[in-house]
N, C-alpha and C positions, 0 to 999 in steps of 0.2 A: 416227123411231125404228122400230125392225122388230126379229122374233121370230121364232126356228122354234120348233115344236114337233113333236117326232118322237114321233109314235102308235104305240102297241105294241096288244095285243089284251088285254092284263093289265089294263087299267082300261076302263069303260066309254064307251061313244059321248058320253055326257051330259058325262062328265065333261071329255074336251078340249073340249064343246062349249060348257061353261060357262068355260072357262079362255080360250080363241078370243075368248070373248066380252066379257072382262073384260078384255081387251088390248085389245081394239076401242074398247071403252067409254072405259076409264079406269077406276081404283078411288079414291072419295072416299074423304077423310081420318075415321077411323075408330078410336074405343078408344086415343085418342093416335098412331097410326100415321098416318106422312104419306101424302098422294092420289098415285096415280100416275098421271103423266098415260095418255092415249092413244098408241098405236103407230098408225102407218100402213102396214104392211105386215106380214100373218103368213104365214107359210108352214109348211104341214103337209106332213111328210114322213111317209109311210109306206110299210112294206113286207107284201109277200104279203097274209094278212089283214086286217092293219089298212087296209087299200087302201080299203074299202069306207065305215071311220069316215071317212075324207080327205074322200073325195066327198058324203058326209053332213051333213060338218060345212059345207062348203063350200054347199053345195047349202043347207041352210038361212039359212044369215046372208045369201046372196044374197037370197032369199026375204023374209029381215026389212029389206032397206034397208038393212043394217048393214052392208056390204061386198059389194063385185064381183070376182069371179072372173078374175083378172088373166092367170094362165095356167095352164095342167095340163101338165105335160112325167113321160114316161114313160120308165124305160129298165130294165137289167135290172141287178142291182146283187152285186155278191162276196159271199156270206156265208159265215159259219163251219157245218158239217155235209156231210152226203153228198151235197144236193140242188145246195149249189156258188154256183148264182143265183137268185136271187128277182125279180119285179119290182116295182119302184120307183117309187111315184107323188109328184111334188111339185104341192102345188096351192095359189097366189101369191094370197093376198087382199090387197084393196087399201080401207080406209077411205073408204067415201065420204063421210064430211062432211072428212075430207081433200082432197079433189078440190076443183082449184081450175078450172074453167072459162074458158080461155080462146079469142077470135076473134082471127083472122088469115089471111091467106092461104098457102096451099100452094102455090100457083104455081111452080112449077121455073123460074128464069130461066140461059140457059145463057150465061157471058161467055167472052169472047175473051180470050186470053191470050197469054205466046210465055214458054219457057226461060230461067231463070235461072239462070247459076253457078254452081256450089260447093254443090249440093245434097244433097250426097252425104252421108248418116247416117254415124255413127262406132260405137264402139262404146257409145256410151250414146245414139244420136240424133243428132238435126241441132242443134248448137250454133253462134246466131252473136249481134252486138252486136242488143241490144232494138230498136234503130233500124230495122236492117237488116230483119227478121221485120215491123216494121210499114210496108215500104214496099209499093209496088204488085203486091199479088199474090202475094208473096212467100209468107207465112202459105199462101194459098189455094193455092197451083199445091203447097206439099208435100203437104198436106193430100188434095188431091182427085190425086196419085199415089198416096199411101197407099191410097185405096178403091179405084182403078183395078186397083192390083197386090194387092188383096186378092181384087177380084172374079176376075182373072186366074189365082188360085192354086184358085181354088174356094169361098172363102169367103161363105155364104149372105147379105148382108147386106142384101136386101131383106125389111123385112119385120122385123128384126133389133133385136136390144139392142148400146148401145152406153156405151162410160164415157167421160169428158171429167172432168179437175178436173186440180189441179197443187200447185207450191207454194208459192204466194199473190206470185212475185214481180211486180214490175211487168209490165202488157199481158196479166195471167192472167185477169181477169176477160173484157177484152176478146176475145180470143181465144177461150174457152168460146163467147162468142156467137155468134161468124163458126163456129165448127166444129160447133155446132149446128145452126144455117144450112143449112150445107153437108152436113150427115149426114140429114140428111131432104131434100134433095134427090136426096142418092142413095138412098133408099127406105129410113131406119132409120126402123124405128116406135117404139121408146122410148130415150132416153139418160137414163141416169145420172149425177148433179154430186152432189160432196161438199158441204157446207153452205158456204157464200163461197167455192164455187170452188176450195176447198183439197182435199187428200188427198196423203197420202204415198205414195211409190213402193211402199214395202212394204204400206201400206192399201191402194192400188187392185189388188194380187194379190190379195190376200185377200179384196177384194168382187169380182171376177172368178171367183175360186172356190167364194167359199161364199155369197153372196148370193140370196136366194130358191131356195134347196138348193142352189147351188153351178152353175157353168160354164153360164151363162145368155147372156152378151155374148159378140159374136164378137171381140169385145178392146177395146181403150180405148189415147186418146190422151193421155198424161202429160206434162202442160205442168213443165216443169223445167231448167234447168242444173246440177243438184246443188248442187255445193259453189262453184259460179261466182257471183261478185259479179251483184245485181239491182240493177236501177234503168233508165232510160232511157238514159242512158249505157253502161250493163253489159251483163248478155248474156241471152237469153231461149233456152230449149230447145224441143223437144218432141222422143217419143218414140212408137208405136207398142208394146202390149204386146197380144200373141196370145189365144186360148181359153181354153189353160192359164194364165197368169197372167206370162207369162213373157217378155223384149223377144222384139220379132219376129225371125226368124234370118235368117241370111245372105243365104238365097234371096231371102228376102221383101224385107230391107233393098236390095240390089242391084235387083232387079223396082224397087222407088219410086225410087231412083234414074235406073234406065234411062230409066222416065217420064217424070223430070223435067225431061231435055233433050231432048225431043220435044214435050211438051204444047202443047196448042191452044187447050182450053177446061176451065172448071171450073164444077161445078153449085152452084147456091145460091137457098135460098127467101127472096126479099128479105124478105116481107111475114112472115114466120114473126115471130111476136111475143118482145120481149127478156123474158126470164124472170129472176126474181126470184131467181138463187142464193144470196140471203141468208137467206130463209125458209123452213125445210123442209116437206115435204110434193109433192103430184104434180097436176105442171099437164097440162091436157089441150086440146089443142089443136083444134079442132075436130070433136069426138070421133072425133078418128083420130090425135094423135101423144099421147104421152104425155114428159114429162118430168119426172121420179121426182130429187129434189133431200131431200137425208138427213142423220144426223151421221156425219162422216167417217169416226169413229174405230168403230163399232157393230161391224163384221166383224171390222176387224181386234184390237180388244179381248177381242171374243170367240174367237177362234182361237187366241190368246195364252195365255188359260186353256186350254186344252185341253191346250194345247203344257207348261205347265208350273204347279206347285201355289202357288198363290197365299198358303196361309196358314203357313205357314214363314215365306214373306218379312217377309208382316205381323208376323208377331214378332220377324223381326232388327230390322224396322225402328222396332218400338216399344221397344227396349232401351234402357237409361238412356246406354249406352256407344257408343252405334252412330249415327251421323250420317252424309248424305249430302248431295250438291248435284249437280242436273243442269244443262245446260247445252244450251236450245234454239236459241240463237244465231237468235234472231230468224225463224224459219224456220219449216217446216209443223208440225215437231214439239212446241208450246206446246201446242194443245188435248190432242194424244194422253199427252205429261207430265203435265198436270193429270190427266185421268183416271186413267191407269192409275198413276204415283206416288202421286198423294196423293188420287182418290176409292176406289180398289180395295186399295192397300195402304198407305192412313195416312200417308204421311208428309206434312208440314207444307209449305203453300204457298209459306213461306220456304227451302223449299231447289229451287226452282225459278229459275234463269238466264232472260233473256232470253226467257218463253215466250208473247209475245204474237208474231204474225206481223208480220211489215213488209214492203212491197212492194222496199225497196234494203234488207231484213235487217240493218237498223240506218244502213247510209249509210255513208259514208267517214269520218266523224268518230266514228264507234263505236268503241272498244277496238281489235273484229274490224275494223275498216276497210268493213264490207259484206261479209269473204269471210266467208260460213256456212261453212267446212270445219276440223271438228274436228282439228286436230291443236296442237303445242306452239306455233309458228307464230302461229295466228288465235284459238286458243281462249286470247286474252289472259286475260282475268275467272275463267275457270274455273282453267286454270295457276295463277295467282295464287293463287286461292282453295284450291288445292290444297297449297299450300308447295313447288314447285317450277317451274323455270327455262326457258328455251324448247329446252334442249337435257335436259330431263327431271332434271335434279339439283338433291338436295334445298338449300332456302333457308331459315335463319333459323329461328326454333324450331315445335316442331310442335303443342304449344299453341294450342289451338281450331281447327285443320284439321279436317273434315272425315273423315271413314274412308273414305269413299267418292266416287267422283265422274265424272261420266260427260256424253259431248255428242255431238250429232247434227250433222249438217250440212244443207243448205237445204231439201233433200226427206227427210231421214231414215230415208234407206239406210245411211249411213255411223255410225260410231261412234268414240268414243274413251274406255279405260277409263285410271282415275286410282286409287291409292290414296293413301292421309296419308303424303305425299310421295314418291310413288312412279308411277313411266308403265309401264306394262304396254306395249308392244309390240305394233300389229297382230297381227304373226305368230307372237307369244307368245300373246296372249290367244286365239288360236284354237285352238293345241295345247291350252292347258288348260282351255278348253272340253270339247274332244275327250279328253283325256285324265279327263274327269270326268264325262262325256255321261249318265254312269245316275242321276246323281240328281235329273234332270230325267224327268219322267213320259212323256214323248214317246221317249225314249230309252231307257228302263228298260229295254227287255231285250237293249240295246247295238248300236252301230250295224253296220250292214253296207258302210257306204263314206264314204270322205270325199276332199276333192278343192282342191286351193290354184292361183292362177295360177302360171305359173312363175317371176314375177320375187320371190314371195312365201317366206320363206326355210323350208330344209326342218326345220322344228321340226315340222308337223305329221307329215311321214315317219318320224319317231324314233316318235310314236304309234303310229301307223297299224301299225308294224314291230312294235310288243311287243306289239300289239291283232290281232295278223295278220289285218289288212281291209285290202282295196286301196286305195291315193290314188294318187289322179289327178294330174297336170299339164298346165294347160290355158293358153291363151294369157290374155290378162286382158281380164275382159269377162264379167259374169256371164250373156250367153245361152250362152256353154260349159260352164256347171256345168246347163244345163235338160236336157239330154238324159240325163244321168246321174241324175238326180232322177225324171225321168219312165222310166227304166228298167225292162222288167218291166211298163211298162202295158198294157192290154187296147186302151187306142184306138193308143195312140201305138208301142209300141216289144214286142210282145206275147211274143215269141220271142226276147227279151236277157236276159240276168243281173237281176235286180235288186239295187240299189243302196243302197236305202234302208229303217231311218233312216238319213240322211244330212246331212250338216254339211260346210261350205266357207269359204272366205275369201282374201281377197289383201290385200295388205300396203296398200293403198288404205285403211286403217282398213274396212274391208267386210267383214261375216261374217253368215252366215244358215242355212238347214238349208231342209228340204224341205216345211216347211210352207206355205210360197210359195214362188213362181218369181224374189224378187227379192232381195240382199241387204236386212238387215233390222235397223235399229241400236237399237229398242225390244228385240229378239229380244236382243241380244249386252249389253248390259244386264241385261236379267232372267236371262241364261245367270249370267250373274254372281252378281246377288242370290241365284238358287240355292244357289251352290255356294260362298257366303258364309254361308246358314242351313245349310247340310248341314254347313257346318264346326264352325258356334256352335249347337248343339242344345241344351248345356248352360249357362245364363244363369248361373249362380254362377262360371268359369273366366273368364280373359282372352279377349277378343276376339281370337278367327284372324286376321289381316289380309291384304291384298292383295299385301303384298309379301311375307308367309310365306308363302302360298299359290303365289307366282310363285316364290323361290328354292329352295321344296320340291321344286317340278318342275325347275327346271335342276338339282339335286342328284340327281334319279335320270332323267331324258333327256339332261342336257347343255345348254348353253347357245349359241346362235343367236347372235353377235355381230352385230348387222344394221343397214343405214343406207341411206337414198335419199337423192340430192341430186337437186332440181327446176328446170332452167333453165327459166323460162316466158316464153313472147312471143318465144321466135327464131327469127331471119329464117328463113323454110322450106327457103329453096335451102341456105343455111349446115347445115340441120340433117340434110338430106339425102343432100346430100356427105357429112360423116360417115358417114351409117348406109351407105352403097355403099362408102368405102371400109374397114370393119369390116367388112361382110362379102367382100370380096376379101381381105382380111386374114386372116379365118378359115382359110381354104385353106392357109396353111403356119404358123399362129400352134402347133400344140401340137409338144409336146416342146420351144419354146423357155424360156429360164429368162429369168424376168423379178423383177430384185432380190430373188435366192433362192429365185425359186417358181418350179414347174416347172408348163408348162401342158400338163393331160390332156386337154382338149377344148376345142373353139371352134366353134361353130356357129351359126348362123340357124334359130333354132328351130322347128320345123313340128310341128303339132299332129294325129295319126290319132284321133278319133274311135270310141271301143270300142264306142258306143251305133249310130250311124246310118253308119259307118262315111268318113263324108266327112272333107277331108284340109283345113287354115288353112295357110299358109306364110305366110314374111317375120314373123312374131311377136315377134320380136327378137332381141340379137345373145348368145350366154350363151356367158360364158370359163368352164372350171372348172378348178381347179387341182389339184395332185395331194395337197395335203391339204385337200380337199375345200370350198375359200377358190372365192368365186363372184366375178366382177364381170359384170352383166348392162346393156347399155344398150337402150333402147326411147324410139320416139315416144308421145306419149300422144296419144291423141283423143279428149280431154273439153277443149279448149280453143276460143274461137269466136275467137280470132286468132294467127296466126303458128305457131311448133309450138313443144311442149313436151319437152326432152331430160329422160330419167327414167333417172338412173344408181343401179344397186343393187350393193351392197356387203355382202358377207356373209363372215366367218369362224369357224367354229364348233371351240368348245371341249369337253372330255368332261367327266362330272361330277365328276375328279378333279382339274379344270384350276383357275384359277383363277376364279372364275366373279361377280368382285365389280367388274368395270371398266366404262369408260364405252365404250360403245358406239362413239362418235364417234370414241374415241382409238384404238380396236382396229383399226378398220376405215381408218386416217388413209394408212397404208402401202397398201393397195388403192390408196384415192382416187386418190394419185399414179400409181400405175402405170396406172389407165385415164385419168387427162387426158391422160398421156405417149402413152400406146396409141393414144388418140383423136383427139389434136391438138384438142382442143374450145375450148380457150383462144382459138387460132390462129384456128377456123377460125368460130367465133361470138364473139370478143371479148369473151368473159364469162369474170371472174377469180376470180366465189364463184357457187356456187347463189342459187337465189333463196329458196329453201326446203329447210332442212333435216332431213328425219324419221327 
């Protein structure tokens, strides 16, 4: 466990000195009040005057054997008045009856190696089968390009913090150990693990940024496939995430690639001893490395609250009328549901899915089959539970459903929102997010920018339009929404526009804002609960619900008729020819009329950069038609074999239209005209999707 406390000059020295110290300690059980245990890590953040309490307080508990002075990091920090900056002291104490003592050798041994294959990151990382990652070298030659091209960019990391954890699927444990191994061989002197190894995508931003005051590790390696089946037969990930919180970018990803077909040798300290990532607290290794082992959820729990008012919730959610059920589908997000559902705002352990972690996320005989990825599809038990079908229409009476209902996928980035019998829309539920953004405290005094991929349909632009703030369109892949979030910074981007608050998403079930660098599916949840108490504030009236709250917006934006079909596992060459001849196609495809529609545009989408000004092409292929009817096709590269065809299908209605049909049917007449368009049938053999959203 770990604490900040931020010192002002308003209370005295004694006084955080006694609070410091009663975190260190622990507080016994007392006057009926339960014992708190002890924290292993506080951190006093102060500014300008109070600078002098930091070093005080620090300076004596060292003195008492109470704690050691783990680090003091200085910089100069924004304030509110005429002075502009201040400077900013953090000073990182560290529990020593915490400190667990450990011997082993530092020895750097350097092995021999040679190029492996296909090691080229995608837009979420290097995804390939579990097997594969555990064969010779494999693990190690990405890993030790990742530092290679880290040191080659300028990245300090000798001497450095570093993160490692994932999402508990199979080989995560293992792997922590080899990449710790290997991170003190290349001269990191402390790493970072979640408790068993776990952390979610969106937690390991969030302890990248605010962990012992914030932006401490030169980045962290995120063991994950997302929403991809786990087990030894399935597929294992990792990814690279930067300073800011955020995947690494293009440059960077390209650099580790380039490496990886060149490399020769990779470093690792054999004799470095296996550490116990099950029990928290911080090992030390011959007193010179440190490895600081935590509860997963502590940062990003507490950034949460920040982000939005907790006790609203607590009272929608203790209403006699109000029920919910989440759904962690076996995956990282079980601890962070327990906490923040049912320790922080009450709701009952019974309305918790699947929240124990599994290394194959339940296994192929699960409901899910093993695929953690929330949609109507895999979130069999929650669908179910929800009174409705896998193409989202309602079933059978609504009687004891739920009001609410919600689920993550295997690292819990992703999201998917439910009502009593009702499926909210990826790229619905972001618009009305965004179109309700102020009654979340992070947002209160309304956003400055928002931003969707492009295959993501344009409901948030009908916002953004009557909100007049800019959105963006970006290729998909959330390191294109970091530079517009970092906007406006003093390290990163000093001399641009700023952007933020800010809020994003892409029809991936993915939505998040700028509290972290990562899509965020706890965050698009609680947007929800939000703006589910801001509706019901009055406990004697009818419950607001999710589907009034969704048809009230199509009633004054208009409605998104939206749909993706997922061919997954095809042959690559097959998938390819397509996308070459689609876009040779482009070149005379507009002004042709296709079964009544006229096509306004046809392009291969390329993405300019408003922030850092650099240029993505090949993004995918996007038809638009001239009453504003889309069919968009793209490879996806979140799959560890063969490629995945991702056809999007969109026609949008006004709020005079008829605004009560099924999605699937609206959009049925597209479908035909891009298999027609595509020859996809022909040219991959596949006669239905694999998946349809």
């Amino acid at each position: 466990m770990s604490v900040e406390l931020r010192l002002t000059t308003a209370k005295p020295s004694s006084f955080y000195l006694r609070a410091a110290r009663s975190f260190l300690e622990g507080i016994p059980e007392k006057d009926g009040k339960p014992a708190k245990s002890a924290v292993d890590t506080v951190t006093l953040s102060a500014l300008g005057n109070a600078i002098s309490t930091a070093t005080y307080i620090g300076g004596t508990l060292e003195k008492e054997g109470l704690a050691k002075i783990a680090s003091i990091k200085t910089k100069w920090s924004t304030v509110m008045g005429p002075a502009k900056h201040s400077p900013h002291v953090t000073v990182v104490l560290k529990r020593k009856a915490g400190e667990k003592a450990l011997s082993g050798s530092l020895a750097v041994t350097t092995e021999a190696t040679a190029p492996i294959a296909g090691q080229k990151p995608g837009t979420s990382g290097l995804r390939k089968k579990t097997k594969e990652f555990m064969g010779k070298n494999y693990l190690e030659n990405f890993v030790q390009s990742t530092f290679d091209a880290l040191k080659k960019s300028g990245v300090q990391i000798e001497g450095g913090t570093m993160g490692v954890s994932g999402d508990g699927r199979y080989y995560n444990k293992e792997a922590i150990q080899i990449i710790i191994k290997m991170a003190v061989a290349n001269g990191v002197k402390t790493c970072w693990v979640g408790n068993d190894g776990l952390m979610s995508t969106p937690a390991m931003s969030a302890v990248i940024r605010c962990r012992e005051g914030g932006f401490v590790p030169f980045g962290a390696f995120i063991l994950s496939a997302s929403h991809n089946p786990g087990g030894i037969d399935e597929d294992f990930g990792i990814k690279f995430n930067c300073e800011n919180g955020g995947p690494a970018p293009e440059k960077v990803t390209n650099d580790i690639y380039d490496i990886t077909t060149t490399i020769k040798e990779y470093k690792i300290c054999k004799g470095f001893p296996t550490i116990d990532i099950a029990t928290c607290g911080s090992y030390v290794v011959e007193d010179k490395i440190r490895v600081d082992v935590f509860d997963c959820t502590d940062e990003h729990v507490g950034l949460l609250q920040k982000v939005f008012d907790f006790e609203p919730m607590k009272k929608l959610i203790a209403r006699k009328d109000f029920s919910m059920v989440y759904d962690s589908m076996n995956g990282v997000q079980g601890p962070y549901a327990k906490r923040v559902l049912c320790t922080e705002l009450g709701a009952p352990e019974s309305a918790l899915m699947n929240a124990i972690p599994k290394e194959d996320f339940g296994g192929k005989n699960s409901p899910s089959h093993g695929h953690a990825d929330p949609n109507l599809t895999y979130a069999v038990e929650l669908v179910k539970a929800m009174g409705t079908n896998k193409v989202g229409e309602k079933v059978g009476s609504p009687e004891g459903v739920p009001d609410f209902g919600a689920a993550a996928d295997g690292d819990a980035d992703r999201n998917m929102i439910l009502g009593k019998q009702w499926f909210v829309s990826p790229s619905d539920s972001l618009a009305i997010i965004a179109a309700n953004a102020k009654c979340i405290p992070f947002y209160k005094s309304g956003l400055k920018g928002c931003a969707r991929s492009m295959p993501t349909s344009g409901a948030l632009d009908l916002v953004a339009k009557k909100k007049k703030i800019p959105c963006f369109v970006t290729p998909t892949g959330w390191k294109f929404f970091g530079n517009l979030m970092d906007s406006g910074d003093e390290k990163y981007f000093p001399d641009t526009e700023i952007y933020t608050p800010f809020l994003c998403g892409e029809e991936s079930f993915g939505t998040g804002g700028n509290h972290v660098r990562e899509k965020d599916g706890m965050w698009a949840v609680l947007a929800w609960l939000q703006i589910l108490a801001s509706k019901n504030t009055d406990e004697s009236k009818p419950l607001v619900t999710v589907e009034e709250i969704t048809v009230a917006h199509w009633k004054e934006y208009g409605r998104n008729y939206y749909c993706r079909y997922d061919y997954e596992g095809v042959e690559s060459d097959s998938a390819n020819t397509m996308m070459k001849n689609l876009i040779e196609a482009c070149a005379t495809m507009k002004g042709k009329e296709m079964d009544g529609m006229k096509v306004e545009s046809a392009e291969n989408f390329e993405y300019k950069d408003p922030v850092d000004k650099s240029v993505s092409s090949n993004q995918g292929i996007k038809i638009v038609f001239t009453d504003g009817s889309r069919i968009i096709f793209r490879l996806s590269g979140t799959g560890s074999a063969g490629a995945t065809i991702r056809l999007y299908l969109e026609k949008y209605t006004k709020p005079d239209g008829d605004l009560t049909l099924s999605q699937f049917e609206v959009v049925k007449p597209l479908a035909a005209i891009a298999l027609e368009l595509s020859d996809l049938p022909k040219l991959t053999g596949r006669s239905s999707p694999t998946v349809i959203t």
